[in-house]
C-alpha positions in Angstrom: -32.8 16.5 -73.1 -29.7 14.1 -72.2 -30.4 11.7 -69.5 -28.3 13.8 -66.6 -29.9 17.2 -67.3 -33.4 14.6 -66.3 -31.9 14.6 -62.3 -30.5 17.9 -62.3 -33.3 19.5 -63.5 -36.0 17.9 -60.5 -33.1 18.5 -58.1 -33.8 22.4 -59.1 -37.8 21.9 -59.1 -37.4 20.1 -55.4 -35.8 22.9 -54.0 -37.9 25.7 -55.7 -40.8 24.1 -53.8 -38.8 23.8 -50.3 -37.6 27.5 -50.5 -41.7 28.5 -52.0 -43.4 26.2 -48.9 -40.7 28.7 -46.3 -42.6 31.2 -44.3 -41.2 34.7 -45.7 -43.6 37.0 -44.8 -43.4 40.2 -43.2 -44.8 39.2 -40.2 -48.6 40.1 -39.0 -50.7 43.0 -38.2 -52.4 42.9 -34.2 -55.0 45.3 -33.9 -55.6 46.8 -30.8 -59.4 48.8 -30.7 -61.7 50.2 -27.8 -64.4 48.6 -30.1 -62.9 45.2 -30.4 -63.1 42.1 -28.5 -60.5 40.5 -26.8 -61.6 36.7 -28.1 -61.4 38.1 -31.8 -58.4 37.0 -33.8 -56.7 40.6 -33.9 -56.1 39.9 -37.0 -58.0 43.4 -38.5 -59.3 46.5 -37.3 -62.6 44.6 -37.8 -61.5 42.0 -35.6 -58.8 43.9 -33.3 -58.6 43.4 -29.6 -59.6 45.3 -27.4 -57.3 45.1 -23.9 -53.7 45.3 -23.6 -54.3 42.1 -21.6 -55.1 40.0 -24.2 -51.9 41.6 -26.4 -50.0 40.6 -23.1 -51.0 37.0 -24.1 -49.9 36.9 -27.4 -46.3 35.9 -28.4 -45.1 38.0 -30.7 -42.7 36.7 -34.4 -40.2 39.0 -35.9 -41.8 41.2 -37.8 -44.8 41.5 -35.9 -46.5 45.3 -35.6 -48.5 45.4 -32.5 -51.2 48.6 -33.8 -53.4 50.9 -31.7 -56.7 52.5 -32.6 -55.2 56.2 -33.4 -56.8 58.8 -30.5 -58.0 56.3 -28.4 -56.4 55.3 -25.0 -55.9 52.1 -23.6 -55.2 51.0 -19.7 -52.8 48.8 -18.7 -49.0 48.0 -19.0 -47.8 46.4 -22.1 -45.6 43.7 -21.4 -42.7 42.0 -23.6 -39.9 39.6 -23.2 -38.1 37.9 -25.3 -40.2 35.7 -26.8 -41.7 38.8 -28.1 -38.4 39.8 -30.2 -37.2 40.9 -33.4 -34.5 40.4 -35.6 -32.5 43.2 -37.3 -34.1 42.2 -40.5 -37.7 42.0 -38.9 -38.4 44.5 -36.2 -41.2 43.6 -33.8 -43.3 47.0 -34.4 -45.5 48.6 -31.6 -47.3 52.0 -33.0 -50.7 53.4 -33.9 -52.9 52.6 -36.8 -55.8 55.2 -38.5 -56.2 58.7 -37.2 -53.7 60.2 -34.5 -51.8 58.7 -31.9 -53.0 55.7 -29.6 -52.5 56.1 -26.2 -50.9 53.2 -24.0 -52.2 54.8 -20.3 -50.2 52.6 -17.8 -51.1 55.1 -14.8 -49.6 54.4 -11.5 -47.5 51.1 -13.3 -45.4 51.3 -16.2 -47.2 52.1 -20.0 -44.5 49.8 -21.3 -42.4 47.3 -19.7 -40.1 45.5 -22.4 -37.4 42.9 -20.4 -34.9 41.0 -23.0 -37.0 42.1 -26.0 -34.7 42.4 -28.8 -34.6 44.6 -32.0 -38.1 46.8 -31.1 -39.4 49.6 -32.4 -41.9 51.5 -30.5 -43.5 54.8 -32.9 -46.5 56.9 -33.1 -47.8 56.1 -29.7 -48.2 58.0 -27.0 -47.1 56.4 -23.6 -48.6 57.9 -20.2 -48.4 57.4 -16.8 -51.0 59.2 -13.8 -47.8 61.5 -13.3 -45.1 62.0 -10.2 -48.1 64.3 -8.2 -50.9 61.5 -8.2 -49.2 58.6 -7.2 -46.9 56.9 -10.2 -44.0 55.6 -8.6 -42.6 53.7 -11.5 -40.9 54.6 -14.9 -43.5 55.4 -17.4 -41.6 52.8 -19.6 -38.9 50.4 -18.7 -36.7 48.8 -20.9 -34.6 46.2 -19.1 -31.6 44.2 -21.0 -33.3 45.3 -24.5 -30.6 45.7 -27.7 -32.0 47.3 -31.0 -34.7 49.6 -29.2 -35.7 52.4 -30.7 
């Protein structure tokens, strides 16, 4: 080995290890359960959450997927803003997970309220309000200054 290839050649290893030590994942998995606990990580369907207000805390990365137990319902309005947004190349994700659709039941309020959340996909989930008869005077979901929704 000549004595320049020596520099160029830990040059290369130094920034194989900055680009390795770079966060490049895909994002992580929330799991949302009638059977879990909201002081659980989410982090599971063995340790999911169990309210929508303790997803409501959470602050959701790019690439995020927000998951609800499959034919179960769940009270409350979902909240996100843009802190919870996504990039075109990461999506932030909100859908079920295991057998059918979840159900996000917001019932006089809004299911899903999203205010300058960016580049958000919202898919099999069900999103219900107590109806324009019993009282729900709000839009069953509102999406306020959003781009990239769908």
């Amino acid at each position: 080995m000549t004595k320049n290839a020596i520099p160029i050649l830990l040059l290369l290893l130094v920034c194989l290890w900055i680009t390795s030590c770079e966060e490049t994942g895909p994002g992580t998995s929330y799991f949302v359960s009638v059977n879990g606990d909201d002081s659980d990580s989410g982090l599971s369907p063995r340790k999911a959450w169990q309210s929508i207000d303790r997803v409501n805390e959470q602050d959701f990365e790019p690439g995020d997927r927000i998951l609800f137990q499959g034919g179960e319902t769940f009270t409350g309005t979902l909240m996100l803003s843009a802190e919870d947004s996504g990039i075109p190349s990461s999506r932030l994700i909100v859908a079920s997970y295991g057998e059918g659709r979840g159900v996000v039941a917001g019932e006089a309020l809004e299911a899903l309220k999203a205010d300058s959340c960016q580049f958000l996909t919202i898919e099999n989930l069900e999103l219900r309000g107590a109806g324009r008869k019993k009282g729900n005077c709000r839009d069953g979901l509102l999406i306020y200054q959003c781009d990239g929704v769908v």
